[in-house]
Every structure is written in C-alpha cells, then in structure tokens.
VOMIPA-203059 format. One record per residue (C-alpha): residue number from 0; residue in one letter; y, x, z. Coordinates in pm, 1 decimal, always signed. Layout:
N
pos=NUM | code=a | Y=Y | X=X | Z=Z
...
END
This chain:
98
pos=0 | code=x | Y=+0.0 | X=+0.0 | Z=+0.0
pos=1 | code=x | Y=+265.8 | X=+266.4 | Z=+123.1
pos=2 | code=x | Y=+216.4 | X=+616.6 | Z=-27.7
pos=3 | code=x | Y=+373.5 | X=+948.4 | Z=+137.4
pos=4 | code=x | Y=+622.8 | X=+951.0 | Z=-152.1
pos=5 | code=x | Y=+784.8 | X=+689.4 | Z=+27.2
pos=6 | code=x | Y=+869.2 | X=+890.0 | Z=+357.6
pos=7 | code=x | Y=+1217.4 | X=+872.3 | Z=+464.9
pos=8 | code=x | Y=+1435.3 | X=+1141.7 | Z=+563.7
pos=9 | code=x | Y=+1434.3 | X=+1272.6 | Z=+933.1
pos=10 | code=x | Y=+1751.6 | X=+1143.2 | Z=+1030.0
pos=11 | code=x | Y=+1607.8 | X=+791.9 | Z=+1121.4
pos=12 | code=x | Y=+1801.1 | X=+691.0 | Z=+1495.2
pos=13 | code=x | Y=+1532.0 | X=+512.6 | Z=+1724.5
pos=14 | code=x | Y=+1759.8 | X=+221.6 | Z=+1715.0
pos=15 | code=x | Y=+1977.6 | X=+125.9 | Z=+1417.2
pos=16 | code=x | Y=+2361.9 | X=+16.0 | Z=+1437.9
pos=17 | code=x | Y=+2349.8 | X=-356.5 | Z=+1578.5
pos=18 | code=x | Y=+2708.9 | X=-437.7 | Z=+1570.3
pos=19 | code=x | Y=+2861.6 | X=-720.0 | Z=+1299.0
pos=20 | code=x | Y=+2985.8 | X=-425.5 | Z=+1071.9
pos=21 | code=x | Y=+2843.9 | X=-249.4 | Z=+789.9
pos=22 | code=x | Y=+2803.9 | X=+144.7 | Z=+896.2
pos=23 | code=x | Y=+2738.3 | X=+445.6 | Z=+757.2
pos=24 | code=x | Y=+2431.6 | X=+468.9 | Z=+912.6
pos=25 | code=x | Y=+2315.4 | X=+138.3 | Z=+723.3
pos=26 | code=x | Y=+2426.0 | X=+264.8 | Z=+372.9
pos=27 | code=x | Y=+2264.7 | X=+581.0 | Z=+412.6
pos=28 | code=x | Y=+1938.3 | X=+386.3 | Z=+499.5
pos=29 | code=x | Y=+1968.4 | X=+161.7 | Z=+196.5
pos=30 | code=x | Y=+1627.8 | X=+290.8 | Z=+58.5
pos=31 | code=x | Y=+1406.6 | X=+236.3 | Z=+405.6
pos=32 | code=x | Y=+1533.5 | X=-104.7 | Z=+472.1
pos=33 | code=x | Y=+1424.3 | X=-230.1 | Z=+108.4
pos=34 | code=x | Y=+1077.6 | X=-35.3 | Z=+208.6
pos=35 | code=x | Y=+1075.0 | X=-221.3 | Z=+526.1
pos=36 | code=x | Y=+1133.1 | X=-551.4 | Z=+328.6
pos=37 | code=x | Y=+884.6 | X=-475.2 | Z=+49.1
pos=38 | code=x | Y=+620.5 | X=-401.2 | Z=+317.2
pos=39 | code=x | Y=+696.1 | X=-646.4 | Z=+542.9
pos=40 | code=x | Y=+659.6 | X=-946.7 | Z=+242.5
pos=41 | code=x | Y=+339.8 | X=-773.6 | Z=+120.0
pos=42 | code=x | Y=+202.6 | X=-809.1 | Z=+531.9
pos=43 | code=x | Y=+157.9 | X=-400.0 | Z=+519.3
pos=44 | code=x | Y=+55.3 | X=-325.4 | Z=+932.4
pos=45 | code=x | Y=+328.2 | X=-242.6 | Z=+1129.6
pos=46 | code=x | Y=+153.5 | X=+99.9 | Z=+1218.4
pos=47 | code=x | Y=+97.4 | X=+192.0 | Z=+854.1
pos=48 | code=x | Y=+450.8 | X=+140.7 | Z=+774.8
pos=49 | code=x | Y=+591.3 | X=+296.3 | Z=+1045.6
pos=50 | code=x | Y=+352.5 | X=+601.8 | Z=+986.6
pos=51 | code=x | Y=+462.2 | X=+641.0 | Z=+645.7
pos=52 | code=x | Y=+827.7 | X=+574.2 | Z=+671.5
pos=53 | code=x | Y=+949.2 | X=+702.3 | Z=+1008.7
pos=54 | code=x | Y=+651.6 | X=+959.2 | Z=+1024.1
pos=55 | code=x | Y=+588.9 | X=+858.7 | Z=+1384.5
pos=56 | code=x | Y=+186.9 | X=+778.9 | Z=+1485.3
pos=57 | code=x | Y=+174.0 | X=+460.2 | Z=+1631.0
pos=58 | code=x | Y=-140.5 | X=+565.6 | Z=+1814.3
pos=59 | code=x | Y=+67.3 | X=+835.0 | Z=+2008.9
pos=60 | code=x | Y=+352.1 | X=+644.8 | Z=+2101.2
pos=61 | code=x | Y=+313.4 | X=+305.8 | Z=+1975.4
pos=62 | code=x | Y=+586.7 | X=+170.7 | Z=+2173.1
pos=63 | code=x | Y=+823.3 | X=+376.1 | Z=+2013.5
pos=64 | code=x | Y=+683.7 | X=+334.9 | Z=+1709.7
pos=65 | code=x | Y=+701.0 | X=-79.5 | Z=+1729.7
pos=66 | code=x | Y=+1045.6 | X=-43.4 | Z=+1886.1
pos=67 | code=x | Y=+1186.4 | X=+153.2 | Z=+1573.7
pos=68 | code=x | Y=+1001.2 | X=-69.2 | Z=+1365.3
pos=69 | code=x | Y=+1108.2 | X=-445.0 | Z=+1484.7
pos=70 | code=x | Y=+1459.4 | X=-267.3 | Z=+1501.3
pos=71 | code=x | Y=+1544.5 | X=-160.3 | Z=+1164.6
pos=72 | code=x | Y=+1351.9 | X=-477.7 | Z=+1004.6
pos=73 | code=x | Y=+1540.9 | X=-682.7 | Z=+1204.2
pos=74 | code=x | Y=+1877.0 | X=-465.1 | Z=+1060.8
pos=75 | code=x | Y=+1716.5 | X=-457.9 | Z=+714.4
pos=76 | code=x | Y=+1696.0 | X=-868.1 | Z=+744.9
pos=77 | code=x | Y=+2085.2 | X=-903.0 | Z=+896.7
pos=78 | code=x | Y=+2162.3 | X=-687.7 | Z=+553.1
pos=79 | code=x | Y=+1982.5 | X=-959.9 | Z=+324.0
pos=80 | code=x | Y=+2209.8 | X=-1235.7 | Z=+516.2
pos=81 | code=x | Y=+2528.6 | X=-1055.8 | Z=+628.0
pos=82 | code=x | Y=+2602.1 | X=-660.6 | Z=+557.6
pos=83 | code=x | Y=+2526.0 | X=-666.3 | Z=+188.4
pos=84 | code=x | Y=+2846.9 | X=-936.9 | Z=+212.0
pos=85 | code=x | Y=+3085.2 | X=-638.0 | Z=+311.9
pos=86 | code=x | Y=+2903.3 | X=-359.4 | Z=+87.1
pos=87 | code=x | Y=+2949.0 | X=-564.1 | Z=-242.9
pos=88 | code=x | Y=+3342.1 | X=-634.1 | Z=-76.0
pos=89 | code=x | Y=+3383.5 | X=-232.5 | Z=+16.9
pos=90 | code=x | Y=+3209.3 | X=-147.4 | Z=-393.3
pos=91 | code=x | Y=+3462.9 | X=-375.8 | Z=-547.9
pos=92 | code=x | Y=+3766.0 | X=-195.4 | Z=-357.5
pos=93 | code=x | Y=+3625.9 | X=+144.7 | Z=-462.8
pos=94 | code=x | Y=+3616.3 | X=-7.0 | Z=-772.7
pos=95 | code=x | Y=+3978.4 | X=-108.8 | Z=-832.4
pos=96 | code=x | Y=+4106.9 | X=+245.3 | Z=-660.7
pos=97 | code=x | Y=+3907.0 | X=+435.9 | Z=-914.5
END
C-alpha cells in the first residue's frame, strides 16, 4: 500500500500547528497530509502509515506513534475544510504582486 519512496522528511513536529491559521509548518507538509488522506481513504493501518511516513515503529512507542498520527490527520482533514481556504487566498496575492 505505502512504499518507502513515500517517507517524509525528518522535520515532522510530534504535534502539528492546531491554531485557525495556515502556517508554515502546514505548507511545508503539503505532501504528508495528502499521504495521510490517500491512506487513510484506502483504510492503510495506522501503524503501517505511520512507519512509512514518520519513520517511527509503532511497536516501540506506539503511543507516540498514534499520537503523531491522529494529530496530523486530524490537521490534514481541517486543511480539506478550512486552511486550503487561506492558501488558495495567500497564492492569489502572490499572484497579483508578481
């Protein structure tokens, strides 16, 4: 289902941003929330995913591990209903400065 190719880079914050504002944080993590989505709608295991994506083994700290993972698909879900509002707003400013 999820292949190493797919890892994400190091920098992944046990807890993502939860505020009502698009962050930095959230646009350079673009890429794993639509991996969180896309395994979340295809019912990949929790573990797998977060094995393969935050390279953390659930069996050694699965806590963690389910913590990090609820997290960021519940961020990666407020983006599909609310942040991707102010990123297309913030593209179309860059847009008419450029």
């Amino acid at each position: 289902m999820l292949g190493n190719e797919n890892r994400m880079p190091k920098n992944i914050q046990d807890q993502p941003p939860d505020g009502l504002s698009l962050t930095e944080y959230d646009r350079a993590h673009m890429k794993l929330y639509l991996r969180l989505l896309d395994a979340a709608s295809e019912g990949a295991d929790w573990r797998e995913v977060t094995a393969v994506l935050f390279g953390i083994d659930p069996q050694q700290d699965p806590k963690r591990a389910r913590r990090m993972y609820e997290a960021h698909l519940a961020r990666a879900r407020w983006m599909t209903n609310n942040g991707y509002r102010q990123l297309v707003q913030s593209s179309q400013v860059q847009n008419k400065t450029d």
